[in-house]
N, C-alpha and C positions, 0 to 999 in steps of 0.2 A: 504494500500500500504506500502510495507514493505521500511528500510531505504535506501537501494540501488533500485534506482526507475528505472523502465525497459529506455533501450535507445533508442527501436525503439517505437514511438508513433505509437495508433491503429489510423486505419482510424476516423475523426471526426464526429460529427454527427452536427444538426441545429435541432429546434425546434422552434414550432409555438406557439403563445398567446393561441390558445388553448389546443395544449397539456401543456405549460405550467401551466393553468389552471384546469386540471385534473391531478398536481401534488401539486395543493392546498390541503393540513390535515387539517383536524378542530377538536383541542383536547377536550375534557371531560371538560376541562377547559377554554375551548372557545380560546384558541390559534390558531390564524393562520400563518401555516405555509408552506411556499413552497419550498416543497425539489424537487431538481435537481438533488441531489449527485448521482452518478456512470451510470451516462449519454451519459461520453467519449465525452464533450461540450469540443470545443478548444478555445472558446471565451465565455462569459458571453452573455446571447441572449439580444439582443435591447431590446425583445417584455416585456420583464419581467416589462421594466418600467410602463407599466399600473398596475401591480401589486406590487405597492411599497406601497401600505399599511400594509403590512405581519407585522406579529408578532418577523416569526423567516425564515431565510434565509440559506438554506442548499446547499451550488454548490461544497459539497466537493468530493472527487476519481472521479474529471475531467482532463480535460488534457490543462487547463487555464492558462496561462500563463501571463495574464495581467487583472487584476480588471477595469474597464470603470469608468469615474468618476461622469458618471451617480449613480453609487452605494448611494452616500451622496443625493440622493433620497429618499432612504428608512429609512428615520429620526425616524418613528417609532418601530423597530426591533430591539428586547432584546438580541436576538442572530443571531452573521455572523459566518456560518463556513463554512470554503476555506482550511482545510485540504486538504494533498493528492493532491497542483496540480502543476504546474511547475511556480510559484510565483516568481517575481522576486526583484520586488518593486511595493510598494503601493500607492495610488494617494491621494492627499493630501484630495480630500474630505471626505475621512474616517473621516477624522475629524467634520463633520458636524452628524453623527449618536450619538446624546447625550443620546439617552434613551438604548443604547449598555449595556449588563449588559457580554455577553460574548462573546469574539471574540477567532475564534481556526483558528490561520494559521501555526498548525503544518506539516511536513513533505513537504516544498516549497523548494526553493532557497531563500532565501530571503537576501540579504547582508548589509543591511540597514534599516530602519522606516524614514517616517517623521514623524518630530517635532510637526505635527498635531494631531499625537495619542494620544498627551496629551492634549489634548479637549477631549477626552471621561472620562467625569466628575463621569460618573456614571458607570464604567466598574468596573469588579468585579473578573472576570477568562480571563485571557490573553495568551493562550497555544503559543510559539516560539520554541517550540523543533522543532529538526530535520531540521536544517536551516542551513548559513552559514555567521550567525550573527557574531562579534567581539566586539561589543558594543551598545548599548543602547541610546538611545536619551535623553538629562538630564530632558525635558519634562514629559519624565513619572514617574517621579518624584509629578507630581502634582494630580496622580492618587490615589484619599483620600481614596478613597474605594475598591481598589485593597486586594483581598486576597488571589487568586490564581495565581504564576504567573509559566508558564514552560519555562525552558532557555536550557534543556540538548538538549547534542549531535549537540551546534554549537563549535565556535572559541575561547570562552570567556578565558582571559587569568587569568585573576582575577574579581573579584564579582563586578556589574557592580555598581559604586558611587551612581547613585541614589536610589537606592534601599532604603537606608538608612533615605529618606524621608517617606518611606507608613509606617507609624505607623499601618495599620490595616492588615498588610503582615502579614499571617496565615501560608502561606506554598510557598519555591521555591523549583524548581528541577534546579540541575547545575550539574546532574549526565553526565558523558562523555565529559564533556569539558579541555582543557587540562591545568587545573591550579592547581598550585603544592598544591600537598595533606595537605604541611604543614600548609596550608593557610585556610583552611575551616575544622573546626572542624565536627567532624565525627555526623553523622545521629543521632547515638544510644544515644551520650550524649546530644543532642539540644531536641531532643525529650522529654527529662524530663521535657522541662517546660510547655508540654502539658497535663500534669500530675497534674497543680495545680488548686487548686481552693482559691478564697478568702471566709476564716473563720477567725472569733477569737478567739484567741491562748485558754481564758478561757473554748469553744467549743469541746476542744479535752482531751482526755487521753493523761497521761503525756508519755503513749507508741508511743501513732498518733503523739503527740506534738515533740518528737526527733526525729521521722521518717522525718516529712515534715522539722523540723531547718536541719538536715543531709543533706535531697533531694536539698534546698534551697540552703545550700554550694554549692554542687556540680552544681548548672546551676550556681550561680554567677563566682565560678571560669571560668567557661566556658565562659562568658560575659565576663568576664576579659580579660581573653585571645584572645577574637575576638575584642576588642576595641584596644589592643595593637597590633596586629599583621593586623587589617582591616579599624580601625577607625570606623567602619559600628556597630553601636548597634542596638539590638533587632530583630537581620536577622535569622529566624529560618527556616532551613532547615525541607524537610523530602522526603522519597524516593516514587515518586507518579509514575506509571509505564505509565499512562495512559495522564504524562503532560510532 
């Protein structure tokens, strides 16, 4: 569903515990998972609750508008994804799914989080694009193991503070948000420090050995100038199309 999401809703549909059951997958890899996605559901179905032992939870290109807080049910599921629906806010027991390794609720409404999302101890990819977020809850902050996180195309005016807690933050996108450019250093130069690896110096040719003390300059200046201008260190961008 593209970013401008249609305005008349298709008629909805309902669904029974057994066809939900016959949209049970069983991977190669013994993943169970139950995809709903492009269903045209207006509500999350009751019946699914007998089926909250899934693995992985797909209700996304529906026309859902409110998650049930029955959802914190399905305590065992690695991945929720609620892409594509008309999201508006989330209910606090999201915060009981500890074993969550990815959650996608891009392309919603969504104008807020609770402070609950930070109980998913062990989430890892957190897609928020396409929303009309403004800020961040300081909670997700405590997400030790976040490495993916997508923020473009909401409200974000500047890089949201907590960020600067996930030491293990690999990659954000803040593409399309409207914060002055002179504030977040450009893709191309943050990208160099995905380029290094840890050797020792004795390890290299005195040609590799100039090459990486040069490459080195250029990200620390870079660091430099985001500690002065952000206070935020070690926040590294990159342009991810699909977060």
């Amino acid at each position: 569903m593209a970013k401008g999401k249609k305005t008349k809703q298709a008629k909805s549909k309902t669904i029974t515990l057994k066809e939900a059951e016959n949209c049970v997958e069983l991977t190669l890899e013994g993943v169970r998972r139950l995809n709903l996605g492009f269903k045209e559901l207006a509500a999350v179905p009751k019946c699914i609750q007998k089926l909250c032992e899934m693995d992985e939870l797909d209700l996304s290109r529906n026309l859902i508008a409110k998650v049930p807080d029955f959802i914190g049910n399905f305590v065992k599921i690695r991945v929720l994804d609620l892409h594509s629906n008309y999201l508006e806010e989330l209910p606090v027991t999201i915060g009981r799914l500890q074993t969550l390794l990815v959650l996608n609720l891009c392309n919603n409404r969504l104008k807020s989080l609770p402070s609950e999302i930070g109980l998913l101890k062990n989430l890892q990819t957190l897609n928020l694009g396409i929303n009309q977020l403004e800020s961040l809850p300081f909670s997700i902050s405590a997400l030790k193991d976040l490495r993916h996180i997508g923020l473009s195309d909401n409200r974000f005016t500047r890089v949201p503070g907590c960020l600067q807690k996930l030491s293990n933050l690999e990659r954000i996108n803040l593409d399309r948000n409207p914060i002055a450019t002179e504030e977040v250093p450009s893709n191309e130069s943050l990208m160099m420090a995905q380029r290094f690896y840890l050797v020792r110096e004795l390890d290299l040719c005195e040609d590799c050995l100039n090459k990486c003390q040069t490459e080195r300059k250029k990200v620390e200046d870079v660091e430099n100038r985001k500690e002065t201008l952000l206070g935020i260190p070690n926040l590294v961008t990159q342009e991810d199309k699909e977060m």
